[in-house]
C-alpha positions in Angstrom: 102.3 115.7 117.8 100.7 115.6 114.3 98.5 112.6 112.5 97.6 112.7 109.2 94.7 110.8 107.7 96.2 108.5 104.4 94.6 106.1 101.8 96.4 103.5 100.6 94.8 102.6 97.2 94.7 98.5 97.4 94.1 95.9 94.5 90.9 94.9 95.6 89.1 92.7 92.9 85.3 92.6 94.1 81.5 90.9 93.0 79.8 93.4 91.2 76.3 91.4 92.9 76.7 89.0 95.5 73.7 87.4 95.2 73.4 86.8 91.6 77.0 85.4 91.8 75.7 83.2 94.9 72.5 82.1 92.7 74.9 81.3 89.8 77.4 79.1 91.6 74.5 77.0 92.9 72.9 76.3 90.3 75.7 75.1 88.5 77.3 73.1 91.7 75.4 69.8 90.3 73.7 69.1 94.2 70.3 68.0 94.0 68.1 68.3 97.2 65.0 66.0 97.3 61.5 67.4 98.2 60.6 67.0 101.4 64.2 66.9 102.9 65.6 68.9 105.9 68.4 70.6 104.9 70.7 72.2 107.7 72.8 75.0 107.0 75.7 75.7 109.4 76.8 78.9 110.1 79.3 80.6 112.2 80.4 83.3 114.1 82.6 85.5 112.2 81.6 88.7 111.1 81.7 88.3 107.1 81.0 91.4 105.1 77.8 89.2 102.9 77.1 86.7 105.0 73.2 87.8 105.5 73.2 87.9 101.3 74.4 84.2 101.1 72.6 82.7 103.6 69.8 84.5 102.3 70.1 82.9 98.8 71.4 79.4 99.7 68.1 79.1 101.7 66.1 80.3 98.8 67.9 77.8 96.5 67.1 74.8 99.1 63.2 75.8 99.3 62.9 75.8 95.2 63.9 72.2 95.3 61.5 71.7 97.4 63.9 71.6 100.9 63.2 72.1 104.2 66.1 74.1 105.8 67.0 75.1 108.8 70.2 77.2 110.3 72.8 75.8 112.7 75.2 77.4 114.4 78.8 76.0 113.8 81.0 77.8 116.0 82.7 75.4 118.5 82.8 76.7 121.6 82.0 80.7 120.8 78.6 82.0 122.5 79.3 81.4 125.7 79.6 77.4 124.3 75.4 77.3 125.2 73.1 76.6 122.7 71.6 80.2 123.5 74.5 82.2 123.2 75.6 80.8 119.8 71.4 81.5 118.5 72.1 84.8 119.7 75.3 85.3 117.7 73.4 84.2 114.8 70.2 86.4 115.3 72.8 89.5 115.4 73.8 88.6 112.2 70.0 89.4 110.8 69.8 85.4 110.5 67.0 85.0 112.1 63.1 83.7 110.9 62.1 87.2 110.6 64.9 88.3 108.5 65.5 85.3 106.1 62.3 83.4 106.8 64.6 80.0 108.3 65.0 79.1 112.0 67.7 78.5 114.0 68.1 75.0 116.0 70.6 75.0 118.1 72.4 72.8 120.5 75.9 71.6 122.1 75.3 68.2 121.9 77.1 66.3 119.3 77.4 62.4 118.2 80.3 60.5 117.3 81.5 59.7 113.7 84.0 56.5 113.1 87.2 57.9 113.9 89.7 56.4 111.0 93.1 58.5 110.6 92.1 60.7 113.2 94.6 60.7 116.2 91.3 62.3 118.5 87.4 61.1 118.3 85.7 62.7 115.7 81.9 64.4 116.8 79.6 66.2 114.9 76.3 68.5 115.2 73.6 66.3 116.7 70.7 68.4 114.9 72.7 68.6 111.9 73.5 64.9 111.7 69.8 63.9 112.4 68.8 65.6 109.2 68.8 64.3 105.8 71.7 66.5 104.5 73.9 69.9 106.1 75.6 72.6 104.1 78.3 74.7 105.3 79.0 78.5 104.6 81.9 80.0 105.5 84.8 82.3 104.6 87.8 80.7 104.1 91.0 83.1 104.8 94.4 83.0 106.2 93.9 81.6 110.2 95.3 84.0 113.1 96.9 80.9 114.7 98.8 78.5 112.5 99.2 78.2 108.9 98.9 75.3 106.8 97.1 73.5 103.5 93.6 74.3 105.3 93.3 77.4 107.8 90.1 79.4 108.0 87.2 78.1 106.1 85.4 75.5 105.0 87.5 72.5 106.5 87.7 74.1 109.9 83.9 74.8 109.8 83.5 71.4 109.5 85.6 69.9 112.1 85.8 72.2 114.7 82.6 74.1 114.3 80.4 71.6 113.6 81.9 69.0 116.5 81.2 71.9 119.1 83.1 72.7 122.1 84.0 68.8 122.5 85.7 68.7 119.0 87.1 72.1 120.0 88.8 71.3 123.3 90.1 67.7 121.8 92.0 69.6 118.8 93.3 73.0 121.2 94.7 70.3 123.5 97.1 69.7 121.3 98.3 73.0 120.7 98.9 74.3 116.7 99.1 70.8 116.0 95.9 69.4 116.7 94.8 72.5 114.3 97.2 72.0 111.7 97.6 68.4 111.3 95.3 66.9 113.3 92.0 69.2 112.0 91.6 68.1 108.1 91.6 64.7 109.6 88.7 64.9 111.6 87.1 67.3 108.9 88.1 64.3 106.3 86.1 62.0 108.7 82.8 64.1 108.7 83.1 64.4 104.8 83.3 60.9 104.5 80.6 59.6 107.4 78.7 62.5 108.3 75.9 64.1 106.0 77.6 67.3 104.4 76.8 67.8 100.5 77.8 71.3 99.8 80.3 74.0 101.1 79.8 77.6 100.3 82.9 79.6 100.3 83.2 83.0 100.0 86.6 85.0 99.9 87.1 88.7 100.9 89.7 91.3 99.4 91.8 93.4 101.1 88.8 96.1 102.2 87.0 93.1 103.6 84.3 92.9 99.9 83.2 89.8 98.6 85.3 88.5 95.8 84.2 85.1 95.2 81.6 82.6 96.1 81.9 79.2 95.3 79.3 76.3 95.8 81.2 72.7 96.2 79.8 69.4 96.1 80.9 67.8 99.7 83.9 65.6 97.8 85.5 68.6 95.9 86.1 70.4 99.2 89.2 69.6 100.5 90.6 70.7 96.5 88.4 73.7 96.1 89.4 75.1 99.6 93.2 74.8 98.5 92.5 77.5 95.6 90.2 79.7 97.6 92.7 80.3 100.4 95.7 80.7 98.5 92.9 83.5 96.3 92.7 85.1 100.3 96.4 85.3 100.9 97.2 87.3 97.9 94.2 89.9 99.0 94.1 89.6 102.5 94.6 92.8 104.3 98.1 94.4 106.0 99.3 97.4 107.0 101.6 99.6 104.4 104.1 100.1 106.7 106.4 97.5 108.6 108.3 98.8 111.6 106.3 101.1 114.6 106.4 102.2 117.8 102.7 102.4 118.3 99.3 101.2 116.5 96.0 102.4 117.9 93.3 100.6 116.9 89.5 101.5 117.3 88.1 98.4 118.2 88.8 95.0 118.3 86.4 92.0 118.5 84.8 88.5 116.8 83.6 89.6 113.9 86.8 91.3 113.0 88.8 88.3 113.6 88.8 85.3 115.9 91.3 86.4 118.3 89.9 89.9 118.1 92.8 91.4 115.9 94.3 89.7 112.9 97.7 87.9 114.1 98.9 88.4 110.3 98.2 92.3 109.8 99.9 93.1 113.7 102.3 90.7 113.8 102.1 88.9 117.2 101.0 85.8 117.5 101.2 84.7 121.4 101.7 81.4 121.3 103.8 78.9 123.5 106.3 77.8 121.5 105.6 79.6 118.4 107.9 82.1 116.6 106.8 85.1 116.1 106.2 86.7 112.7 109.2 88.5 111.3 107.0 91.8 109.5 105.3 93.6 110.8 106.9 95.3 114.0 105.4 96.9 116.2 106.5 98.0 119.6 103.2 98.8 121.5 99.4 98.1 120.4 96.7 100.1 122.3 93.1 99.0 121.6 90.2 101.5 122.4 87.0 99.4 122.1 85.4 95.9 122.2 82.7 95.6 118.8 78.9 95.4 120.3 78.8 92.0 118.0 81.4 90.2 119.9 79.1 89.9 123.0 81.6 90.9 125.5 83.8 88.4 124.2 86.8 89.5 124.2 89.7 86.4 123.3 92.9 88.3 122.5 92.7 90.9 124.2 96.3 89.8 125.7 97.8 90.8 122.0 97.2 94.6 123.1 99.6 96.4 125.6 97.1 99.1 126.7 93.4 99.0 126.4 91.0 101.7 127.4 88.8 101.5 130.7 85.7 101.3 128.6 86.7 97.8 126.7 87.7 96.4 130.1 84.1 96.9 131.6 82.9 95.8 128.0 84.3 92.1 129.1 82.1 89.1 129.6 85.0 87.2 131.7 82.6 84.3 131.6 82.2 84.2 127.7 85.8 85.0 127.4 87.2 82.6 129.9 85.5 79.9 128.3 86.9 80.4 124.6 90.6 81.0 126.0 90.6 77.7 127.9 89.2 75.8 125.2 91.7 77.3 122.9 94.6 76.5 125.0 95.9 79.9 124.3 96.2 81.5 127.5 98.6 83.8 126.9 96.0 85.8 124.9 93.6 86.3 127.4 95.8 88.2 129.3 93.9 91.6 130.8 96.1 94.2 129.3 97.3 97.5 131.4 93.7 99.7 131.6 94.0 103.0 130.8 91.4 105.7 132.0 91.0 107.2 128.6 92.2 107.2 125.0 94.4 110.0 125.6 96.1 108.4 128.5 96.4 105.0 126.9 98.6 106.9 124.0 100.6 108.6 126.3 101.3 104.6 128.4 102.0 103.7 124.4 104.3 105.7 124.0 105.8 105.3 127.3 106.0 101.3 126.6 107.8 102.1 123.5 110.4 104.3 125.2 109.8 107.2 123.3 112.1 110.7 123.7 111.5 112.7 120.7 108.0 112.6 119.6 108.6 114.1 116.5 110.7 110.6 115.3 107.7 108.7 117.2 106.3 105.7 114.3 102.6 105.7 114.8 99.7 104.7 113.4 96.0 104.5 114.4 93.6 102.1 112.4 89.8 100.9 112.9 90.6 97.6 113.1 92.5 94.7 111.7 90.0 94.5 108.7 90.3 97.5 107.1 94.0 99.0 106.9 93.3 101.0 104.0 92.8 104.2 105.4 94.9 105.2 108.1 96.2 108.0 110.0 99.8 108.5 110.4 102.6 110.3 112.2 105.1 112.9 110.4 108.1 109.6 111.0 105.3 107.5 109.1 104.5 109.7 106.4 107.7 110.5 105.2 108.3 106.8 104.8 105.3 106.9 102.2 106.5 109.7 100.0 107.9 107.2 97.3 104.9 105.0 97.4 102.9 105.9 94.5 100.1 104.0 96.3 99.2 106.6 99.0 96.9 109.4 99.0 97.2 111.9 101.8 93.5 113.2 102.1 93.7 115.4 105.5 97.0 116.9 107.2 97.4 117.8 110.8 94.4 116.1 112.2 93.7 115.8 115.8 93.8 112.7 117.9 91.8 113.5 121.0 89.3 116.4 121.6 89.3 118.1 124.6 88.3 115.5 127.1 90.6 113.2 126.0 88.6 111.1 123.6 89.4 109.7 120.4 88.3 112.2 117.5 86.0 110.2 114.8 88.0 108.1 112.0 86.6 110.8 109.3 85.8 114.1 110.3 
């Protein structure tokens, strides 16, 4: 059985300097923050390649004019849904007051905001709404669970984040449509009642690199966020190849995507009542590892088949437990068959695939569901590339396990 290690060159259009492009956009946004005014900025849990950089600089650009600020985190029900768990999401980041000189004040409790053309009560941060403006920084990007005018991003921050586990649970309840329809109604709401001036948004290309940030006075949002995520679907990430019997993937987790893998880049969704995507295929998914930044967190897990003994102890079922209920998802929290080792949860791969020949097996292995650039590929795989002027083989015949039965490194 042979893997070799490919590169598939990607337009990937990228900020030269992030935080000169973060200074510029704020300065021209046309906010003004009065002297002497708290100012909090809400933050959430996804792993995003700059976040640290534009935090960094949106704090700085509040304290010139003579702000106060202060971080929140916005992140519904993640962390455990405590106050502590989501500061400690936030201080893994390097957001705390001894890396960018701003605390964090968190909480869970929220207060209600007239509810209007919402079908559900509409909440909101009860630190933020008690200062004297909030700003919002997020990535906006296609959403792993739905897709619709607003997905991932600044919208969803908003409602969802902002309104805590409350808003969280009051939207999940009703499935993909609380989160499609029902979610820019309640963010609508908080635009209109609650204290938000300014959303940050910052898209990423397809190797997960800042490409834009844009400042946006509170009004312009629900436009600006329109442009931005149709900017992220042209360069979000995907796999070259459409059909397999097996995908290996290093690690999963919350910074790489809510769920833990990207929905769009494996193609499963696991939803009740949802279709399933069409592209990409894949038979079996074995996942190796849980990232150290989810927590133990470890929501969609149930989109893998096979997952190694090490990522099951990894777990915290409590943190877990407690962002699949609120999600309403439960299909995706699904313990997957454990394997002992890497090289036994290939072998249960390609068992679950039905696999004969191995030399016609379709495999590939990936770090995770961010970065699908470089991959290593079966001899089936790679033949299926010769025509595609986009790949670069850069190592044939590599090895996937050493002797013990553990996953070789990525690059050797």
């Amino acid at each position: 059985m042979r893997f070799h290690r490919v590169r598939v060159a990607v337009d990937a259009p990228a900020l030269a300097d992030v935080a000169a492009a973060t200074d510029i956009t704020l300065a021209s946004c046309g906010v003004v923050i009065a002297a002497g005014t708290e100012v909090a900025i809400a933050v959430g849990s996804r792993g995003i390649t700059d976040l640290t950089t534009v935090v960094e600089r949106v704090v700085r650009w509040v304290r010139v004019q003579g702000g106060v600020p202060f971080l929140i985190p916005a992140m519904g029900s993640h962390g455990g849904a405590t106050a502590e768990g989501q500061r400690e999401v936030l201080q893994s980041y390097g957001l705390d007051v001894s890396d960018i000189g701003c605390d964090i004040r968190a909480t869970m409790d929220v207060v209600g905001l007239p509810q209007g053309a919402s079908p559900v009560p509409v909440f909101t941060d009860a630190i933020a709404r008690a200062a004297s403006a909030t700003i919002v920084v997020n990535r906006i990007k296609p959403h792993t669970d739905f897709h619709g005018p607003y997905e991932s991003g600044l919208m969803k921050m908003i409602a969802i984040g902002m309104g805590k586990q409350v808003q969280a649970e009051a939207l999940h309840a009703y499935g993909v449509r609380g989160l499609r329809d029902f979610m820019p109604l309640v963010a609508a709401q908080v635009l209109a009642h609650g204290n938000v001036v300014l959303g940050v948004g910052i898209v990423e290309n397809a190797l997960d690199t800042t490409m834009e940030v844009r400042a946006v006075p509170a009004a312009q949002i629900p436009e600006a966020e329109l442009q931005l995520l149709e900017l992220a679907r042209v360069n979000a990430p995907g796999l070259a190849v459409d059909v397999l019997d097996v995908l290996l993937v290093d690690q999963m987790g919350k910074d790489i995507s809510g769920v833990g893998m990207d929905t769009n880049v494996i193609g499963r969704l696991l939803i009740g009542g949802q279709a399933e995507p069409h592209r990409p295929q894949i038979s079996m998914i074995g996942c190796h590892d849980l990232t150290p930044a989810s927590h133990g967190n470890a929501t969609g897990m149930g989109l893998a088949d096979v997952v190694t003994e090490r990522l099951a102890l990894a777990i915290d079922h409590e943190v877990t437990r407690t962002n699949i209920i609120t999600s309403g998802f439960l299909l995706r929290g699904k313990l997957p068959v454990v394997a002992p080792d890497d090289r036994t949860l290939w072998e249960w791969c390609l068992r679950g695939a039905g696999i004969v020949d191995l030399h016609s097996v379709r495999a590939v292995r990936i770090v995770d569901t961010l970065h699908c650039a470089h991959m290593w590929v079966t001899d089936a795989v790679l033949d299926g590339l010769d025509d595609d002027s986009r790949v670069e083989v850069e190592e044939l015949d590599v090895k996937l396990h050493d002797a013990a039965g553990r996953l070789m490194p990525f690059v050797s």
